[in-house]
C-alpha positions in Angstrom: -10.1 -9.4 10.8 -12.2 -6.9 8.8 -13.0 -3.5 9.2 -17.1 -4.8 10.4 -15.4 -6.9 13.1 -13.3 -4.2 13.9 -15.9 -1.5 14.7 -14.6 1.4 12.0 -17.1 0.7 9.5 -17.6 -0.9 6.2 -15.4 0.4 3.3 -17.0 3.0 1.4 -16.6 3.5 -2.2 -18.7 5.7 -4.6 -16.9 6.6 -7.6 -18.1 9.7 -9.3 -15.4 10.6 -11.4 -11.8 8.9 -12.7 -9.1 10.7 -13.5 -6.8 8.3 -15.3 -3.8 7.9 -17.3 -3.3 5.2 -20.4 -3.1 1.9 -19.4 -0.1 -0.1 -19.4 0.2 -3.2 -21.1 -0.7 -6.1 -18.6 -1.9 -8.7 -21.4 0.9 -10.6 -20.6 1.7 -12.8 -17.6 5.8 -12.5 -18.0 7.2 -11.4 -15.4 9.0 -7.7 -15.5 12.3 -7.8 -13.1 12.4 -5.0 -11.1 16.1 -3.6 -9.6 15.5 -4.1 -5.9 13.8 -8.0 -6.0 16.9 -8.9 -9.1 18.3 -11.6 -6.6 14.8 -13.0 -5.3 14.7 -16.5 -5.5 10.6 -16.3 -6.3 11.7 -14.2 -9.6 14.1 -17.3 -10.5 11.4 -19.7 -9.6 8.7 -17.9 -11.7 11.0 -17.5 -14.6 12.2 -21.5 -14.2 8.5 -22.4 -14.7 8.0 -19.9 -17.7 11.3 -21.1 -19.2 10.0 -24.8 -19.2 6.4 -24.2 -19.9 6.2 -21.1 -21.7 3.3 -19.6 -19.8 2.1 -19.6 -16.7 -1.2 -20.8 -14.8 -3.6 -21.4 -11.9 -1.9 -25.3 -12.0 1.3 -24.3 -11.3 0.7 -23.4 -7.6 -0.7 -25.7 -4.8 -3.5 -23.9 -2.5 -2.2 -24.0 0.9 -4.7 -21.8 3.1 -6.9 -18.8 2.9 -5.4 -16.0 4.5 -7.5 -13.4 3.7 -11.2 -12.3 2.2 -13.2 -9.5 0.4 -16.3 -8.6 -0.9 -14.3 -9.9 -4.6 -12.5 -12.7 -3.8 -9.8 -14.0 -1.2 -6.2 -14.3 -0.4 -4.2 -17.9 -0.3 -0.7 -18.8 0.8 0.1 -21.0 -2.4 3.3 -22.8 -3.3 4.7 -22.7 -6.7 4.9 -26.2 -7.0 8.2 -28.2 -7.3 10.2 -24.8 -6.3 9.7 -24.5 -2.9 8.8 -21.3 -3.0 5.3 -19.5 -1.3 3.5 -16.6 -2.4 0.3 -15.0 -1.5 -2.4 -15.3 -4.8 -5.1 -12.3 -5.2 -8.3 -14.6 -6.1 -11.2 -12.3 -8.0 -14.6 -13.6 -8.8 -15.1 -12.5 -12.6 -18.8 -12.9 -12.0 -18.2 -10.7 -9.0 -16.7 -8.1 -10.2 -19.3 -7.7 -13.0 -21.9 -7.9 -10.9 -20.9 -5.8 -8.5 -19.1 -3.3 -11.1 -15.9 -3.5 -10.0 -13.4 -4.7 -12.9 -12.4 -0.8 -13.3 -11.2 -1.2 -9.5 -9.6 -4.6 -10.0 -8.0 -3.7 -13.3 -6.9 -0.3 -11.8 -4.8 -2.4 -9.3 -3.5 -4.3 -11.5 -2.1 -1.8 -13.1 -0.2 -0.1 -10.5 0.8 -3.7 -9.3 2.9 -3.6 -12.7 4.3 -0.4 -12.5 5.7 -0.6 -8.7 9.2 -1.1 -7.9 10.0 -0.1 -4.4 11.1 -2.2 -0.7 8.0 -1.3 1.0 5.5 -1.9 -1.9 4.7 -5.0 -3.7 6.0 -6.9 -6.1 3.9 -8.7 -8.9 5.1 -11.4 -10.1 2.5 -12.6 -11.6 -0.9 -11.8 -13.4 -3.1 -14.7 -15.2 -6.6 -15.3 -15.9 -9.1 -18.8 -15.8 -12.5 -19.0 -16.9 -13.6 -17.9 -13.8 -11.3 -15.8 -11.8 -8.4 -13.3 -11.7 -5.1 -14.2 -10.2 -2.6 -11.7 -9.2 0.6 -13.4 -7.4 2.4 -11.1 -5.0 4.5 -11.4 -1.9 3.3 -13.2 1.2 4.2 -11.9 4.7 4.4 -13.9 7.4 4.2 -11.2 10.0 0.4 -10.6 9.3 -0.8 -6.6 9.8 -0.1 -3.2 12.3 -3.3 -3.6 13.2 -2.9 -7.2 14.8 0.6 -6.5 16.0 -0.5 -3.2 18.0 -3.3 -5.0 19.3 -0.8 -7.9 20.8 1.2 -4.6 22.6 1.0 -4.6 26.3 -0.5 -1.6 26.0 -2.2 -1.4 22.9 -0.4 0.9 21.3 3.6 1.5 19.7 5.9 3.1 21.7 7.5 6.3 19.5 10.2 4.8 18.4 8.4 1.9 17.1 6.0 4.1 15.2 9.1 6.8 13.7 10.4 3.1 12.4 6.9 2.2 10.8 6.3 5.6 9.8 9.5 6.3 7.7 8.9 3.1 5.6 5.2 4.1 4.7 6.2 7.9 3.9 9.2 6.3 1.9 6.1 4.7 0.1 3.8 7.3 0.2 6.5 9.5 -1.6 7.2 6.8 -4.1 3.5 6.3 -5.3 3.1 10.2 -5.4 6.3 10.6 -7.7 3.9 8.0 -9.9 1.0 10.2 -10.3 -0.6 7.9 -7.9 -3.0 8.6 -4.4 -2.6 6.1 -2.2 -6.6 6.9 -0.3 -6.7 3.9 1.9 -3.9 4.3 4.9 -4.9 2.0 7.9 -2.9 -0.7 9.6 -4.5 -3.2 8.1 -3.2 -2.6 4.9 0.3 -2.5 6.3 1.8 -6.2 6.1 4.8 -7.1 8.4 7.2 -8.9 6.2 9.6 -11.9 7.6 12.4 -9.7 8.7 10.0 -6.8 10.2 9.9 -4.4 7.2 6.7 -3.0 6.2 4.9 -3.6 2.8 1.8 -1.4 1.9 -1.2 -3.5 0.3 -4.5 -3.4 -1.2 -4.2 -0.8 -4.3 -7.8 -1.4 -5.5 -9.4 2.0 -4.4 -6.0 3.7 -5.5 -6.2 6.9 -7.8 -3.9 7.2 -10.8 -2.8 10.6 -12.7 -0.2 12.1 -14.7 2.5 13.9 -12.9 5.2 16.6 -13.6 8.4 16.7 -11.1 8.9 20.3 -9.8 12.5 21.8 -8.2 12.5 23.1 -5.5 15.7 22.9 -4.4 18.7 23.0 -6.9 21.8 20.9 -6.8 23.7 24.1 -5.7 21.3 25.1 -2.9 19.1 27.3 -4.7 15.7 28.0 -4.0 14.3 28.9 -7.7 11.9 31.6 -7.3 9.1 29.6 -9.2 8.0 26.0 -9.2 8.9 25.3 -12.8 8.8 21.3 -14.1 12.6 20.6 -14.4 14.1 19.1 -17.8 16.3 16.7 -16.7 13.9 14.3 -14.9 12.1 12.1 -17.0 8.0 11.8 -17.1 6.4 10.2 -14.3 4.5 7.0 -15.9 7.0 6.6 -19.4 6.3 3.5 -21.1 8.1 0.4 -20.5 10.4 0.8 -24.2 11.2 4.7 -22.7 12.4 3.7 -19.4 15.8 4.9 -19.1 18.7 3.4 -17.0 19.7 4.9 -14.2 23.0 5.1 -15.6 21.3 8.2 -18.1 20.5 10.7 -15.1 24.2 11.5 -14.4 25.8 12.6 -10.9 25.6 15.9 -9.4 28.6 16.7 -8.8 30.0 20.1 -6.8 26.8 20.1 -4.5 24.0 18.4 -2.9 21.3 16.4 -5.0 18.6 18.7 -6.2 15.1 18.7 -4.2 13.0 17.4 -6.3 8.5 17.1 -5.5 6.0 15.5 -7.3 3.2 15.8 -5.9 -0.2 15.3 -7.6 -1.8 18.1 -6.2 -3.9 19.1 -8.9 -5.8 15.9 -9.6 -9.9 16.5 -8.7 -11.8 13.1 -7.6 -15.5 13.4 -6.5 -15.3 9.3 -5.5 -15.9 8.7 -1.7 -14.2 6.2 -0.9 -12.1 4.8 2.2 -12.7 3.5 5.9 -14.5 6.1 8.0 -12.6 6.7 10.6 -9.3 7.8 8.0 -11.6 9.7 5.2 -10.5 13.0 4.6 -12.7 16.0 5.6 -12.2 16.8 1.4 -13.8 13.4 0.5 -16.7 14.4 3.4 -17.5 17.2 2.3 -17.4 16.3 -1.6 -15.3 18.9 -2.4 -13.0 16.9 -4.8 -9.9 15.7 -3.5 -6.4 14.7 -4.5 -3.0 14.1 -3.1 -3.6 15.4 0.3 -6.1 12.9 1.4 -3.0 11.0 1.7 -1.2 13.4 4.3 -4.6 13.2 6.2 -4.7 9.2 6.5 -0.9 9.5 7.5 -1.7 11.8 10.6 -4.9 9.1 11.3 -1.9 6.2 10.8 0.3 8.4 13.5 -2.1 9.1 16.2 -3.7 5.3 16.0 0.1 3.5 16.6 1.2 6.3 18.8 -2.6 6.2 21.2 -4.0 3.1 20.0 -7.6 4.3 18.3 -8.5 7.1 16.3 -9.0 10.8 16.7 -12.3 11.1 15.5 -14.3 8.3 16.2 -17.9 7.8 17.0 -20.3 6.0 18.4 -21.3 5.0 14.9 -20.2 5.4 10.9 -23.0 9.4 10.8 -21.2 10.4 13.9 -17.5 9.4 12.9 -18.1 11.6 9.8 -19.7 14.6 11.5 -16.7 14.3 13.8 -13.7 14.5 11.0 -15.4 17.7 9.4 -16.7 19.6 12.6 -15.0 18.2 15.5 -11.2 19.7 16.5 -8.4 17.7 16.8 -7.9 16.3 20.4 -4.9 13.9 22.3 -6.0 12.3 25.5 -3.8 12.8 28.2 -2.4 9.1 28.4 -0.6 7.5 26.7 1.8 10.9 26.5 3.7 11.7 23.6 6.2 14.1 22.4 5.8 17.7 21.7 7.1 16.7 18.2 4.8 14.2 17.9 1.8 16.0 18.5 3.0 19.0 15.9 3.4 16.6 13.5 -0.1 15.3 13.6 -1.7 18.4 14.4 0.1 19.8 10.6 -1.3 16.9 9.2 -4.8 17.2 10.5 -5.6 20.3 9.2 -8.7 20.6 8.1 -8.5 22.3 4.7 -6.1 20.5 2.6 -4.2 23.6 1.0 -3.0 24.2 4.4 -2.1 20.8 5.4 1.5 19.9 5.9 3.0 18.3 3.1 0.2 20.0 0.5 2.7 21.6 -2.2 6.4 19.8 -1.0 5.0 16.5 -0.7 7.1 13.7 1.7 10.1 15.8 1.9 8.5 18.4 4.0 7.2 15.7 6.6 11.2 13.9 6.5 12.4 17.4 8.0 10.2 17.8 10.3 11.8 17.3 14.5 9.8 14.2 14.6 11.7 12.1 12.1 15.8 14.2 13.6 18.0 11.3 13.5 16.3 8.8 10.6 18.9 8.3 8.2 16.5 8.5 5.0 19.2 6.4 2.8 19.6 4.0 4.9 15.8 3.2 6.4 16.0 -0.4 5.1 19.0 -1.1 7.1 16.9 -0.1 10.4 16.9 -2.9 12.9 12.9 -3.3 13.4 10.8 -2.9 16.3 9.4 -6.5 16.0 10.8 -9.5 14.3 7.8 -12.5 13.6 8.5 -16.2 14.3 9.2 -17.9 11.3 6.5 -20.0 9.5 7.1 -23.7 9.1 5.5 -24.6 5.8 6.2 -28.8 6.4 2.5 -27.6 8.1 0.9 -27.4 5.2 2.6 -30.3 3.5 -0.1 -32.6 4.2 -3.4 -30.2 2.8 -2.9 -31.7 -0.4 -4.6 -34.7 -1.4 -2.7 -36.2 -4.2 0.3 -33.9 -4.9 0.2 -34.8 -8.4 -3.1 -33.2 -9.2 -3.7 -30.0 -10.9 -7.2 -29.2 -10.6 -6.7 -26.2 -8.7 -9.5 -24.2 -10.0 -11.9 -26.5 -8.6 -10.7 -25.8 -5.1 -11.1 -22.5 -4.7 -14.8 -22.0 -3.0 -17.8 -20.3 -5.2 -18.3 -18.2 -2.2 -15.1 -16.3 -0.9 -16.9 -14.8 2.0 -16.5 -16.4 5.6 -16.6 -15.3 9.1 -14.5 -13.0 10.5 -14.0 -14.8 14.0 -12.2 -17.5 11.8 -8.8 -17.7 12.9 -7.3 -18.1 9.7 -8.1 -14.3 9.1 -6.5 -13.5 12.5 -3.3 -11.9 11.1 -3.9 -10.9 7.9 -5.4 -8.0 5.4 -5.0 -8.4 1.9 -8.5 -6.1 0.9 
């Protein structure tokens, strides 16, 4: 389902000003193995087909379904093919994305596709071009969106304990892509994808900001509060080159006290782009005031209050009155379903109006992780939480007879001209990939 279908609004995006840091290298299509996927069986299929064939392409993989649509392309469930192994494949339109200017936003992605490495953020494991579109091969879940699954509650909405479990994950990630010099800017459920075994993955990094970054202590390994926010010299740059990475053998152990506090947030970053989904923009981005990583802590309250209530705080009868609402409107809970005290506190510090004074505006993630709502989450240990909601597994023998001729490679030639289709389409039901 869309966000049309779904009432919030089209996705808005006018981009007024970049602020960017140098590109990483993404000419190639070998894949870069990352610490926490090292014993995923897609990386040793990937690398099986590069080892015997030195490259690969669109004809490797057999188009199974489209699971997913935008205004640039389209989402498929594809098998690698002789590996038994599925992925999801980011189709772009090059045509499109001319026309409609948008290679900056698909290259962009790209981009911070290549530089991710975490458990609730993708994993690219493969970029390649054809004459006529861009392919980006990431991760499928089976579990389809937060949006969907909410909707399929008894009472449209996640119980709190469902939503701490949700909620850790994406501030896990939130905190991660900071630390990267990167603003997130489009929270929703949507964009959260439900993996096989219930864990989270956030998606869709095409109206993502990137920025340099400097780490800042704030807490020292011995418990001290330094009296300034000085960048530290012991953590390496946010963003280093591939050839500079170090090991994480070179950091060292703190030993004698507690591991230092460490924020990076970018807080100083300016954009003038307005962009997002209406009913999570940012008064900032409203009000075209520039905006950086705090738009993030905004969408996160949004994210709270719609699993916790089931729809959003600010929403009106239409896109000119949802907007007037975020910037003059206060923040209100309705008085069923009921949630905690913490809760509410929580999302009221996150809805604050002016950004500087929003929770989480100079400590970043780490503020939010101490706050009473979050008492109990073991922060080490979050992907060894048992989840809320485990999906049924997907038998892929379904798909086994879509092909006509297994042995044939023209791939590209099955892949529609136009990726658009209706949204009442059931094979869109449980998925967001744009």
């Amino acid at each position: 389902m869309n966000n049309t279908a779904r009432g919030r609004g089209n996705q808005v995006e006018n981009h007024t000003n970049h602020v960017r840091s140098d590109s990483i290298d993404s000419s190639s299509n070998a894949p870069v193995l990352r610490p926490h996927t090292g014993s995923d069986i897609r990386w040793e299929a990937i690398n099986s087909v590069i080892a015997r064939d030195r490259e690969i392409g669109l004809s490797h993989f057999k188009l199974l379904k489209r699971i997913g649509y935008g205004d640039i392309g389209s989402v498929y469930l594809v098998e690698l093919r002789g590996t038994n192994t599925y992925f999801a494949m980011k189709v772009m339109d090059k045509a499109l994305l001319i026309s409609r200017n948008k290679l900056l936003r698909a290259q962009t992605e790209r981009e911070i596709l290549g530089l991710l490495d975490h458990p609730f953020l993708p994993t690219l494991y493969s970029y390649f071009e054809t004459d006529k579109f861009n392919c980006l091969v990431m991760e499928f879940c089976s579990g389809g969106n937060l949006h969907t699954l909410r909707q399929k509650q008894p009472t449209k909405h996640f119980t709190e304990e469902a939503t701490r479990f949700f909620a850790s994950q994406i501030l896990l990630a939130l905190e991660y892509l900071h630390m990267l010099g990167i603003v997130y800017r489009d929270l929703k459920p949507e964009n959260v994808l439900v993996r096989e075994e219930g864990h989270i993955m956030l998606s869709d990094f095409d109206l993502s900001l990137r920025c340099s970054v400097n780490p800042t202590l704030v807490k020292s390994s011995s418990g001290h509060n330094p009296t300034t926010n000085q960048p530290t010299n012991f953590f390496p740059r946010i963003l280093p080159s591939k050839k500079n990475r170090k090991s994480k053998s070179d950091f060292g152990l703190f030993v004698g006290g507690s591991l230092p506090e460490l924020m990076a947030e970018p807080t100083n970053v300016r954009s003038m782009s307005f962009v997002g989904t209406h009913e999570y923009l940012a008064p900032e981005i409203i009000r075209g005031e520039g905006h950086g990583s705090a738009v993030d802590w905004w969408t996160f309250g949004i994210f709270l209050y719609e699993l916790l209530h089931g729809t959003t705080p600010f929403k009106g009868h239409g896109n000119r009155a949802t907007l007037f609402n975020v910037v003059g409107q206060p923040l209100r809970f309705p008085e069923s379903p009921q949630v905690s005290h913490n809760a509410r506190e929580l999302i009221k510090g996150l809805l604050v109006k002016e950004p500087q004074k929003r929770i989480a505006y100079r400590r970043g993630a780490t503020e939010i992780k101490q706050h009473p709502f979050f008492e109990g989450v073991n922060w080490a240990l979050v992907r060894s939480a048992h989840p809320p909601h485990v999906p049924e597994p997907v038998d892929f023998s379904q798909f086994a007879s879509k092909e006509s001729g297994a042995g044939s490679h023209s791939t590209d030639k099955k892949i529609p001209e136009n990726h658009k289709s209706s949204s009442t389409d059931p094979v869109y039901e449980n998925f967001e990939y744009f």
